[in-house]
N, C-alpha and C positions, 0 to 999 in steps of 0.2 A: 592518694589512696584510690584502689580500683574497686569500683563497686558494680556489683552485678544484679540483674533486677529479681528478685523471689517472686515467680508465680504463682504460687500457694498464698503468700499472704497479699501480693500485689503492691510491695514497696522495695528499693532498691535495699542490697543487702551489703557487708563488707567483705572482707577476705575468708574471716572466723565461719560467719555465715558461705560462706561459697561454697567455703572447704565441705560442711555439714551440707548444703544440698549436692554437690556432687556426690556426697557417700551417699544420701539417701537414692539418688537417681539409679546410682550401681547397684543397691540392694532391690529395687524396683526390678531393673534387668533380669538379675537374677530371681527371681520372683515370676516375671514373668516366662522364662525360658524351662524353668519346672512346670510351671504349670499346662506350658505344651508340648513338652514332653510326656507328661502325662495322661493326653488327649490322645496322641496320636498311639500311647501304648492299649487305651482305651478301646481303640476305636480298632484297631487289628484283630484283640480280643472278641468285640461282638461281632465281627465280619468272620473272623474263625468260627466261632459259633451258628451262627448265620450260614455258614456254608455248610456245616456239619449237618444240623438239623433238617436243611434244603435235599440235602443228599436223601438222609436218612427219611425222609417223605417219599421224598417221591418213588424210591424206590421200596415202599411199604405195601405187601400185595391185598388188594381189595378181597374183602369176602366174595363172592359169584352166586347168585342167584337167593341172597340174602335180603330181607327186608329190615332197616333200622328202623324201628318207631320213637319217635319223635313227640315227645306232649307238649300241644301248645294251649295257649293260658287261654282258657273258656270265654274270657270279654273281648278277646281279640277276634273270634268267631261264631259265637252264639247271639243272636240278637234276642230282644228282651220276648218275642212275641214267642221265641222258640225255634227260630228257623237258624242255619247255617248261617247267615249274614251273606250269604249269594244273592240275593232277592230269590231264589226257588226254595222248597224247600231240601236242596242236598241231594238230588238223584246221582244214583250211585255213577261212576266210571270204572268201565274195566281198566283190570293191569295188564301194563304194555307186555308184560311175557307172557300171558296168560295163564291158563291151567284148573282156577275152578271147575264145577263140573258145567253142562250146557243151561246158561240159561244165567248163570251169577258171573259175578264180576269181585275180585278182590280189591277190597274198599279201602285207603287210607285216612281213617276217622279224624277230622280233625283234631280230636281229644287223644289224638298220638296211635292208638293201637291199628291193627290192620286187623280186616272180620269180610269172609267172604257172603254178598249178599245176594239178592236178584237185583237183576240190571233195571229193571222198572221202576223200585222201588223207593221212596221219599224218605229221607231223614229229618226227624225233630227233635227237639231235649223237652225235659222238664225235671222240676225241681230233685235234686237228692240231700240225705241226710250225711252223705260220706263218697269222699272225692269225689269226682269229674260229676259233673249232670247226667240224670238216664239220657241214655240211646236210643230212640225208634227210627225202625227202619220198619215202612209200613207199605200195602201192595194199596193202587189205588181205590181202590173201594174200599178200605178200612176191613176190610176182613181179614186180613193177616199182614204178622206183624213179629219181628224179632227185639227183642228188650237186650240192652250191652249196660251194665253198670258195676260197683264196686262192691262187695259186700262186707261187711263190717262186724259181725261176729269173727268168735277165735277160729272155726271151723265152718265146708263148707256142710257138713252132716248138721250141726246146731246151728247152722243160720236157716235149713228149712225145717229143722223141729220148731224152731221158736215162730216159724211163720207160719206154719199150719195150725198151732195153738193157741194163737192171738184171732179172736173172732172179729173185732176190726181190721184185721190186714186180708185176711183173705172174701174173697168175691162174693157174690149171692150166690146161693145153691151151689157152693163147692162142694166135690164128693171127689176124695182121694180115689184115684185109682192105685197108686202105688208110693213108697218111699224108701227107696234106698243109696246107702252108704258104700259109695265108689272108690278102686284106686286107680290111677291111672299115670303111668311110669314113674310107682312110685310116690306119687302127688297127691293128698283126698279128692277126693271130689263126692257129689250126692246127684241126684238125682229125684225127684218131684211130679209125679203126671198127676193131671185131675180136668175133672170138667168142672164146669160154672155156667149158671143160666146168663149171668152177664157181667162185663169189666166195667170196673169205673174209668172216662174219659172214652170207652169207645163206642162206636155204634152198633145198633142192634143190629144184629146178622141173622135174625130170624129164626132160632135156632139155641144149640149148645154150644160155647165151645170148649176145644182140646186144648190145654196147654201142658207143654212139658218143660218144667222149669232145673236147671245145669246149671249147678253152682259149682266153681275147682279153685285149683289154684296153681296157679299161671307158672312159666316156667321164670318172672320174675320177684315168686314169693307170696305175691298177693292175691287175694280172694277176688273173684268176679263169678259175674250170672251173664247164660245167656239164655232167654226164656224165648220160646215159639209159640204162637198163639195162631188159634185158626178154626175153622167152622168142624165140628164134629160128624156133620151130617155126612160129609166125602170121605173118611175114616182117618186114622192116624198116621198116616204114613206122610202126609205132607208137610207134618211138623215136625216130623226126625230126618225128614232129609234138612229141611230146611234149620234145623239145629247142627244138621251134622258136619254140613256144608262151612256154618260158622264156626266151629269147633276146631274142625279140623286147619282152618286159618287164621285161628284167631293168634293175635302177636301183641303182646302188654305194648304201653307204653315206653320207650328208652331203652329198646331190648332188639338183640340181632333173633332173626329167626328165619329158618333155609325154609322155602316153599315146599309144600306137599307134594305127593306124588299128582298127578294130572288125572281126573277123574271123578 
């Protein structure tokens, strides 16, 4: 009798057994000859695809002269003290195409949006009750200063009714100059001026100041403010360029948006 050795169980086997591991060997074969077959039809398929998609990239035309805003998560860039996490505090950079008017630089806010500001000017956060942390963009001396944050009423006409009727939110010696209810293409937006003998967190500037607080809503749906703040005594005009300068480049978070005209 011819006996042959089973590696599976590690003892020699007879004829009966032989016969059963050669059929199990051939069933193995084929076993394994399906199963690379089926790799390589695999593998054709994602390189089809993979070509497909490669194509269809690159040849996908870029918007031109578009800003995407981008929001990044506020602990990866805000440090605890308030500042950018640069060690400065966030002095603006122009953009590389230019076109604000003379004197500001269009800003990519960490907190994702684009907001044209003056080139001098320092950024800090502090706390908010609703998305991203406030925004200041402040001139060195504390005298003037633009506010960027999120507003949280349904509108932006009842987010400044509700703020001019709460006697703890608004400043010492506020005295409305005016309030009204804005459209703009389409969109609400409000409007807010007044003066205040002084802000809370800022320094005294010897004086009154002007603020003009612009609440809307963005061409990505959501509510924001951006408020100008500044000494009364040189009149108002420094605060509506300097609101308007931001307005008119301001870009939400996660949103394409074509640059303004240059001026």
């Amino acid at each position: 009798m011819v006996k042959v050795f089973d590696a599976d169980r590690q003892e020699w086997a007879g004829p009966d057994e032989e016969q059963r591991i050669v059929a199990l060997q051939r069933r193995d074969a084929a076993l394994q000859r399906q199963v690379l077959r089926g790799a390589v039809v695999g593998l054709s398929v994602c390189g089809l695809a993979f070509g497909t998609w490669a194509l269809g990239w690159k040849d996908e035309p870029q918007p031109a002269g578009y800003f995407v805003a981008r929001e990044v998560p506020p602990e990866q860039n805000t440090k605890k003290d308030g500042t950018d996490g640069t060690g400065t505090e966030g002095t603006a950079s122009p953009s590389p195409t230019g076109g604000p008017p003379f004197g500001y630089a269009a800003v990519a806010d960490p907190y994702g949006f684009r907001v044209a500001v003056n080139k001098d000017w320092n950024r800090t956060t502090s706390d908010s009750q609703h998305g991203f942390r406030v925004v200041h963009y402040r001139s060195a001396d504390g005298s003037r200063r633009l506010q960027i944050y999120k507003v949280r009423e349904a509108t932006p006409y009842a987010s400044l009714q509700e703020y001019v009727s709460d006697p703890n939110a608004t400043p010492q010696g506020f005295d409305q100059l005016s309030l009204d209810p804005l459209d703009e293409d389409g969109r609400p937006a409000a409007r807010l001026e007044y003066l205040a003998d002084s802000l809370r967190g800022e320094s005294d500037i010897g004086g009154t100041w002007h603020v003009i607080d612009h609440r809307f809503e963005s061409v990505d749906g959501q509510l924001y403010a951006l408020t100008s703040y500044g000494p009364a005594a040189d009149g108002y005009d420094d605060e509506q360029e300097v609101l308007d300068a931001a307005l008119s480049w301001f870009c939400p978070p996660d949103t394409e948006c074509p640059e303004p005209a240059s001026g």
